[in-house]
PASEBA-1860 file (N, C-alpha, C; in nm, 3 decimals):
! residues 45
1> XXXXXXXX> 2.361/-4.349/-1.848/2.219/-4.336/-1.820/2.200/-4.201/-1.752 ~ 2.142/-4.103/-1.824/2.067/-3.981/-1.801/1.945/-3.975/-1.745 ~ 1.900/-4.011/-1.601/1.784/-3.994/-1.545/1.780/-3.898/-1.446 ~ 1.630/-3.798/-1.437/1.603/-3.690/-1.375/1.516/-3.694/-1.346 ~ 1.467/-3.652/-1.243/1.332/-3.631/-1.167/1.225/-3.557/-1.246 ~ 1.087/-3.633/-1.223/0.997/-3.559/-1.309/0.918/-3.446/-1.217 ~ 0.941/-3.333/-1.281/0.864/-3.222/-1.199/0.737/-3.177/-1.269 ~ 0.740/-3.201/-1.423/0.638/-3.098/-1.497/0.591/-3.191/-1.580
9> XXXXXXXX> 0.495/-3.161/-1.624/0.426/-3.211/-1.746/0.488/-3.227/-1.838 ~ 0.590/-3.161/-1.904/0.707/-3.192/-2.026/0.807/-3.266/-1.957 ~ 0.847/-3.311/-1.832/0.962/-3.390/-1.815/0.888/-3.515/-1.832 ~ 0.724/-3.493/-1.777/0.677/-3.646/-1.771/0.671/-3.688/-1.893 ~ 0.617/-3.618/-2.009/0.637/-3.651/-2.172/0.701/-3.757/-2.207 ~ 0.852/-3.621/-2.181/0.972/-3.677/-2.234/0.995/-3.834/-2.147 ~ 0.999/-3.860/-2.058/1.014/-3.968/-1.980/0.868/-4.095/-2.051 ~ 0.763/-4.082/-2.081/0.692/-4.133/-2.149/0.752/-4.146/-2.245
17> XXXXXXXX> 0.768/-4.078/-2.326/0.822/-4.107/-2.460/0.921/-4.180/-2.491 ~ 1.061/-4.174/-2.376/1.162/-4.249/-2.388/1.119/-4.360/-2.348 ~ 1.029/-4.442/-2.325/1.019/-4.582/-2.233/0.934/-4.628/-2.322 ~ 0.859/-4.568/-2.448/0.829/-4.615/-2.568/0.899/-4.654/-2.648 ~ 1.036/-4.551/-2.655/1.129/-4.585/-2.795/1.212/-4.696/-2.712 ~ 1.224/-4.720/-2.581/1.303/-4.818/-2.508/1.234/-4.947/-2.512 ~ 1.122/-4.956/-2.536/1.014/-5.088/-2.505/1.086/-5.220/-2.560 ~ 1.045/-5.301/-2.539/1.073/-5.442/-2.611/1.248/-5.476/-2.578
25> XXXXXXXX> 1.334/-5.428/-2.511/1.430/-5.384/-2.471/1.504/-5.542/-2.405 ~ 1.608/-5.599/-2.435/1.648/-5.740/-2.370/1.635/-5.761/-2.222 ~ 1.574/-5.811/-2.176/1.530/-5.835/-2.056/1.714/-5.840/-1.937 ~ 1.751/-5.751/-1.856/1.874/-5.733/-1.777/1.940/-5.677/-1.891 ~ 1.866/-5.571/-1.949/2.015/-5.470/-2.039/2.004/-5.374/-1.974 ~ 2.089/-5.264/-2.003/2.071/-5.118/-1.911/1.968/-5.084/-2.001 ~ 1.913/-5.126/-2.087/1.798/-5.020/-2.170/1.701/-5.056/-2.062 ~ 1.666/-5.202/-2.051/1.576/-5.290/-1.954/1.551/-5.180/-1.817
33> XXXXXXXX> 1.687/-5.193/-1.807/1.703/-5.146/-1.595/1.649/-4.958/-1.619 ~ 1.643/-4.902/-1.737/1.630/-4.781/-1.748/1.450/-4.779/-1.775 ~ 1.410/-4.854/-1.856/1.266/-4.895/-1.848/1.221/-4.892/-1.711 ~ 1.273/-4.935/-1.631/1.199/-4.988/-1.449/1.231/-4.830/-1.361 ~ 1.334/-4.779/-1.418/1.327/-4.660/-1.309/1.265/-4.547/-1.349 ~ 1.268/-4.532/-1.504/1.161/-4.421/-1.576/1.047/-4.472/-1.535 ~ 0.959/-4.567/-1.545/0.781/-4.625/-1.476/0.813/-4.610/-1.400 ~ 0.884/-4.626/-1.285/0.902/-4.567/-1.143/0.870/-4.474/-1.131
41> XXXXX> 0.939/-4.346/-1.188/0.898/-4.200/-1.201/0.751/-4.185/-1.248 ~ 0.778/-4.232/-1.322/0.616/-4.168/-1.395/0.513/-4.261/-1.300 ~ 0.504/-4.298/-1.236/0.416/-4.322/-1.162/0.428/-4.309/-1.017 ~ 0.518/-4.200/-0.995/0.521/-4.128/-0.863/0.456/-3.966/-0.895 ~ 0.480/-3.943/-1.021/0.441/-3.805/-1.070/0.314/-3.830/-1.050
END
């Protein structure tokens, strides 16, 4: 798991974008646990 702090408008994108192609994701998978800390970010940005 590759997660980075969102500073700019293109990290927030990209971080949007991945939590789209991640969606629907088995509830306690690392895709799941990577869903909760990307919306984390993006809603501290």
């Amino acid at each position: 798991m590759n997660i980075k702090p969102i500073k700019n408008e293109q990290d927030y994108q990209q971080s949007f974008t991945e939590v789209e192609q991640l969606w629907g994701a088995e509830h306690r998978s690392d895709e799941h646990d990577k869903i909760d800390i990307l919306v984390t970010l993006i809603e501290a940005f």
